[in-house]
Every structure is written in structure tokens, then in C-alpha cells.
N, C-alpha and C positions, 0 to 999 in steps of 0.2 A: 308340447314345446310352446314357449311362448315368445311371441312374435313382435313385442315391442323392447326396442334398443334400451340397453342401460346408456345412464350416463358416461360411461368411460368408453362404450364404444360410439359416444359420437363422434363426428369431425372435430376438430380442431377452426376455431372459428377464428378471422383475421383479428382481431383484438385479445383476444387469448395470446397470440403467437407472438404481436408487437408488447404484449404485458413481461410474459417469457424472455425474451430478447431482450427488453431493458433492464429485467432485473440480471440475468446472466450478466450484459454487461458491465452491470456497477460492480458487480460481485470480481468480474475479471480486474476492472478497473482499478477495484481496493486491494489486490491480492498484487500487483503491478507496482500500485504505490508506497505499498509494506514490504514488497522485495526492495528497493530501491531505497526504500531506508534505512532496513538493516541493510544492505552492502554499501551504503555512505557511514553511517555506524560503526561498522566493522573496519571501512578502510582506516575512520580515526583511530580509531582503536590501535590498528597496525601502528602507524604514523607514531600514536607516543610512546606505543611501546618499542618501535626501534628509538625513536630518542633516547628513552632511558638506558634501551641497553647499550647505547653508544656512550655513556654516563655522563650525562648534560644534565644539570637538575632547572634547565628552565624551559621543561617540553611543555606542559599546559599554557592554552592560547589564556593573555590574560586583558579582558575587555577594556581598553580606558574610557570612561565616560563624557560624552561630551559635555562641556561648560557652559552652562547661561551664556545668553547674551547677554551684554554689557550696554 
């Protein structure tokens, strides 16, 4: 048997562990951000699709542009 540790069964060293941590939580963070935009996505979606079925044909929001100053 041989008597020196592999690398996997070392400890877990404190910078290892804060590396780990901040990637988990960017990874939680993007997964949070992409839920919440599909269900802002999704609500518009609702929104003009009951417009239309309410039979309105002016459900799309439509931008005015603002004007130079003068």
C-alpha cells in the first residue's frame, strides 16, 4: 500500500472553497436573472395576447420618439 495522499483526497484548502462559492454563486445569480426575464417576457406575452383576444387592434406598445431640442 502506498502511503502518500492523492490529490483528491486532500483537504479542501480556504481559497479553493471561496473560488467554489463565487462561482456557484454567479452561476445561481444568472439562473435568477434568466428566470425573471422569461416570466417578465411571458407576462407581456399574456398582456397582448388577451388584448387581441379582446379584439383591439392597438395592443402593441408603440415608442414615440423624443424630439431635439429646439
Amino acid at each position: 500500500m502506498n502511503d502518500e495522499r492523492r490529490r483528491d483526497d486532500a483537504p479542501e484548502t480556504e481559497s479553493e472553497r471561496r473560488t467554489t462559492n463565487l462561482i456557484l454563486l454567479g452561476i445561481v445569480a444568472a439562473v435568477i436573472g434568466c428566470a425573471l426575464w422569461l416570466g417578465n417576457a411571458m407576462l407581456d406575452a399574456r398582456k397582448a395576447d388577451e388584448c387581441m383576444a379582446s379584439g383591439r387592434s392597438s395592443c402593441a406598445p408603440i415608442a414615440n420618439p423624443v424630439p431635439p431640442p429646439r
